[in-house]
C-alpha positions, 0 to 999 in steps of 0.5 A: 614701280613700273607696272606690266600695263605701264610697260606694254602700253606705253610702247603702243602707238595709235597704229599698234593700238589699230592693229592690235584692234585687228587681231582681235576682230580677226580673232572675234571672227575666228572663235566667237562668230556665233555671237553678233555683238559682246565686250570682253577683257582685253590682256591687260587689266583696266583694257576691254574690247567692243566686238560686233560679228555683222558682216561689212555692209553693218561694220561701220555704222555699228562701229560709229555708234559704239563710238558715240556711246563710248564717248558717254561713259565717263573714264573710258577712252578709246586707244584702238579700231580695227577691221576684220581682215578675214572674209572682206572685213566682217567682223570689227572690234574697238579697245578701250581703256578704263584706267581713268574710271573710278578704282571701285567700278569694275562691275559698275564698268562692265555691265555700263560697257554690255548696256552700251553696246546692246543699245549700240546694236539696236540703234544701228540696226534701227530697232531704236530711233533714238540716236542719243543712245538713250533708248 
């Protein structure tokens, strides 16, 4: 049986993933522009958002640290990366899918995905010296 997450899914391509990133900077910017970092589901289970509301000269460190700590939690792979288009690029936001992590983590997962992004923040903005996302 084919599930709804199979069906939209499998239709993204890399760019769809990208721009469906976008969307969501563009979105993040728009409704959550308060807070300087968060993840939050995506619209389709097993599928989160990392967000960062930073301004433009922060967008790409701050992206290529959360990509490196994405990288460290077992099971989660990134599908999409997008740039805010609004106000010169102030806001970014990353997908990741989370399907290939154990069936019981979910909590597990989230609280894994906040701690990484919070360390993410801290280390691009130089609060933490330690790169390996140790820290």
């Amino acid at each position: 049986m084919t599930t709804m997450r199979q069906m939209t899914c499998d239709f993204y391509t890399p760019e769809k993933w990208n721009d469906a990133a976008v969307q969501m900077a563009n979105l993040m910017q728009e409704h959550v522009f308060d807070r300087h970092f968060g993840v939050c589901p995506w619209f389709i289970e097993g599928y989160y958002v990392f967000f960062g509301n930073e301004g433009p000269s922060h967008v790409a460190a701050l992206m290529t640290t959360v990509r490196q700590e994405i990288e460290m939690i077992a099971g989660m792979r990134e599908v999409g990366a997008g740039v805010s288009t609004n106000e010169s690029g102030y806001s970014w936001a990353i997908i990741v899918n989370t399907y290939d992590m154990l069936p019981d983590s979910t909590d597990e997962a989230i609280e894994e995905m906040e701690d990484a992004i919070a360390r993410a923040w801290r280390i691009a903005r130089g609060f933490v010296s330690d790169a390996e996302g140790k820290g």
